[in-house]
N, C-alpha and C positions, 0 to 999 in steps of 0.2 A: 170821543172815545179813543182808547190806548190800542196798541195791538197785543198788547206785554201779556204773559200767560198769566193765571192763579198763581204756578208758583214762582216765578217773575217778581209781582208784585206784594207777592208774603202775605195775602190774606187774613193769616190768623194767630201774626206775631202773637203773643201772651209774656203775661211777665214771668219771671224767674226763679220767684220765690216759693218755695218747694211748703212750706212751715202755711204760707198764707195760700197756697192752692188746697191745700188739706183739709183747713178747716172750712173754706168754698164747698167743699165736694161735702162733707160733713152734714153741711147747714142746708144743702140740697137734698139731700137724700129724701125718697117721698115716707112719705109718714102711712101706718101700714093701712089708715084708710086708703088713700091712694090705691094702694095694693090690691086690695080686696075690690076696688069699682073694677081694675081693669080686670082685675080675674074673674068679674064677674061678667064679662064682656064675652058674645060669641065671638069664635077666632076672626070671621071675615070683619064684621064689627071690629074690635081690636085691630086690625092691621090696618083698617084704614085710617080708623083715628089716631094713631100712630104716624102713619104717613102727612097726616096733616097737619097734626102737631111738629113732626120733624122740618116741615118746608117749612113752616110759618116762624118757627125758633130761627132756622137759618138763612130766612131772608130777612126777619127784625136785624138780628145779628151784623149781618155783615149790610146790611142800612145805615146803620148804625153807626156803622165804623168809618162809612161813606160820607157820611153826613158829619162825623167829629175829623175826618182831616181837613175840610173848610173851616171848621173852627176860627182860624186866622186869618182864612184866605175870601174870606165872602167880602166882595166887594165894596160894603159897607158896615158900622160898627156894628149897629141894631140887624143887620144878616148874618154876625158874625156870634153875636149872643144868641139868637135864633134857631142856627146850626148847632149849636153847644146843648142848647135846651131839647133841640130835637133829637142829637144824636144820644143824649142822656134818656129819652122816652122811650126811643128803639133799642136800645141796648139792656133796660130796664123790662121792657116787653118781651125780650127773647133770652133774656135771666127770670123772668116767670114759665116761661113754656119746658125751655131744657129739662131740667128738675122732673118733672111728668114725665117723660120717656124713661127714665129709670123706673118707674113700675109693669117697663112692658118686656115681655117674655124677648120680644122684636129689639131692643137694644143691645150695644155693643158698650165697651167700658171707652170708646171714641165720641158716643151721641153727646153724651153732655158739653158744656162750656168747663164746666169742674173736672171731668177726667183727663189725664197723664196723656198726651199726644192728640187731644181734642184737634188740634189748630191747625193737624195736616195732612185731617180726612177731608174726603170728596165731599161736598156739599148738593143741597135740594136745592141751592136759591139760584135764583134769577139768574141766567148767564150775563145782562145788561151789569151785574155787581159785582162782577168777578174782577173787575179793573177800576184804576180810580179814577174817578173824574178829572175829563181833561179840563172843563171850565166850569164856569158858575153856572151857565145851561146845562148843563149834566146835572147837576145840582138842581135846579130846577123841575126838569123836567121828572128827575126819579121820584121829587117830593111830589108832587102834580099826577104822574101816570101808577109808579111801582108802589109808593105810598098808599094811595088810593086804593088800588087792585086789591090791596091786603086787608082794608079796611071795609072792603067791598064784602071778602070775604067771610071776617068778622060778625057783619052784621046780618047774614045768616047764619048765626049761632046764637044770637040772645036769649034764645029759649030753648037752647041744648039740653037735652034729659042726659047731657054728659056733665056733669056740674064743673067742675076745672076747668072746662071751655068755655062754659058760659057764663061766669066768673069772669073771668078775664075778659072775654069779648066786650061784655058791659062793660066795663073798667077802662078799656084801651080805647074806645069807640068816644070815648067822654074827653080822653086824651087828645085823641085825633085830629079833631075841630080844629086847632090852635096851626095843625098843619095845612090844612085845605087852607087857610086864610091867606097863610105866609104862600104858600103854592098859587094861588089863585092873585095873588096882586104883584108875583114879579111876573107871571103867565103876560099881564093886561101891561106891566112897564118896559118887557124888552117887544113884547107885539107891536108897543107902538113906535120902538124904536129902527126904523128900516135897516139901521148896519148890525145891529144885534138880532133881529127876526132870523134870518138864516141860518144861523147856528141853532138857534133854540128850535127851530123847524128838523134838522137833522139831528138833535138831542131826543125829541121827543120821537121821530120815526123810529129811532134806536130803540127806547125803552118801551114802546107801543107794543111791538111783537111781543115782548117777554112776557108783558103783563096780561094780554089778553089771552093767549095760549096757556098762562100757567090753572087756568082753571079747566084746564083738557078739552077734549071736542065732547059731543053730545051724547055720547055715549061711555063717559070718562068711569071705568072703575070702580075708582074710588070713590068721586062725587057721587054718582048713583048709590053707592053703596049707604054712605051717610044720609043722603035724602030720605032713603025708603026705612031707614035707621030714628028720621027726625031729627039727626046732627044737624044736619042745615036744611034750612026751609028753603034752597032754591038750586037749580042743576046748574050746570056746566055752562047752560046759554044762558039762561034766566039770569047770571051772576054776571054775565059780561054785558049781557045789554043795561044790568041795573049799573055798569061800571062806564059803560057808554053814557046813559042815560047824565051822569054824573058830569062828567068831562067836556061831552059836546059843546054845552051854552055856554062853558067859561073861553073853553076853543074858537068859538064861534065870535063871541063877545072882542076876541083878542085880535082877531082875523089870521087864525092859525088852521081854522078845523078844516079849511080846503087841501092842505097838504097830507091830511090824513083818512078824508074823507074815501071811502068804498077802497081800504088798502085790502089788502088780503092777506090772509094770516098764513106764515110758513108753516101748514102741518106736516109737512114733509119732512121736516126737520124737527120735529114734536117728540121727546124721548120722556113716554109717560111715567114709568119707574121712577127717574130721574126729577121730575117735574121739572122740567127744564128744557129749554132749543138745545140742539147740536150745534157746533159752528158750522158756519156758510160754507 
């Protein structure tokens, strides 16, 4: 990992073209169904699913963008195709989410991907995504841990009485597969490899933190809020140990999970609004 800030590393370069952002913003625009679910939403309802809409668009998002600068750079060709495909799914996933915060009261003309200075607002995502990866383990590990965490997340919405979330959830969850595969078989080829293990051991402590805190402590807000709402079938711990539960045996399998085994999570540094760590 880099030391270089968000705006160091330009986060949210966008193209230029003024004629083709417009008709983006256009074709985004929610449709007045849309309109009418959220307004029929009580406000604490509304602000949270809001909020969880907004992190999840802005960690696909800039996943995304993390996963297409390997494009070229993954160490092998069929990595390198792999990266392109993946980052075309996150990017693709977080051009479905955007679009939906424009029918919330709680938007700025900044939330979207489609709106005029989008790319140089603060973001919900992952502080682990705010820099680019310094190697193919960073890579690895964010497909393997931050990947996962989101998908973890998803899968307590299949049966969202929010229909736009659980739409997509099913949708994205079907997607996903193709990533745990690619995540889970370079996990098991640099594990075994003793001069590559060490890096990917401090790649994955790196994105560990981010991803099990982003679903807040046990008394998290907004997760509560959604639960007792039915948005998601599972809380704040329920969601990280079904995201432990996940990770462990490939960890294990790889002879990585000693390095992560009983770490403990920085809530001290847990900035809930944000859904995000502060830096150290």
């Amino acid at each position: 990992m880099t030391d270089a800030s968000p705006s160091e590393v330009g986060r949210f370069e966008g193209a230029a073209d003024s004629e083709a952002t417009e008709r983006a913003a256009q074709a985004a625009a929610p449709v007045r169904e849309q309109v009418e679910v959220v307004g029929a939403l009580e406000a604490d309802a509304r602000r949270a699913i809001y909020t969880l809409l907004s992190s999840l668009a802005d960690n696909k998002y800039l996943l995304g963008r993390r996963y297409a600068e390997w494009c070229t750079g993954a160490p092998m060709l069929e990595s390198a195709v792999a990266a392109a495909a993946m980052a075309q799914d996150e990017l693709g996933h977080a051009r479905s989410f955007y679009p939906l915060l424009r029918g919330f009261p709680e938007s700025t003309e900044a939330d979207t991907a489609e709106e005029q200075g989008w790319q140089h607002r603060p973001t919900s995502a992952m502080a682990c995504l705010d820099n680019h990866f310094y190697g193919w383990p960073d890579f690895v590990a964010a497909n393997f841990v931050v990947d996962t965490a989101l998908t973890t997340m998803l899968s307590a919405a299949t049966d969202s009485p929010y229909e736009p979330l659980r739409q997509r959830a099913r949708k994205i969850l079907q997607e996903e597969e193709a990533h745990w595969v690619h995540a889970e078989g370079w996990l098991k080829r640099i594990g075994a490899d003793e001069a590559g293990r060490p890096e990917l051991e401090t790649s994955l402590q790196a994105m560990w933190d981010d991803a099990l805190t982003w679903y807040g402590q046990a008394d998290d807000p907004m997760v509560e809020q959604l639960t007792r709402d039915g948005v998601l079938s599972r809380g704040s711990d329920a969601l990280r140990d079904r995201l432990c539960a996940r990770l462990r045996p490939a960890l294990d399998a790889a002879g990585l999970g000693a390095s992560l085994a009983g770490r403990p999570l920085p809530w001290d540094r847990w900035d809930a609004p944000a859904r995000r760590l502060r830096p150290a």
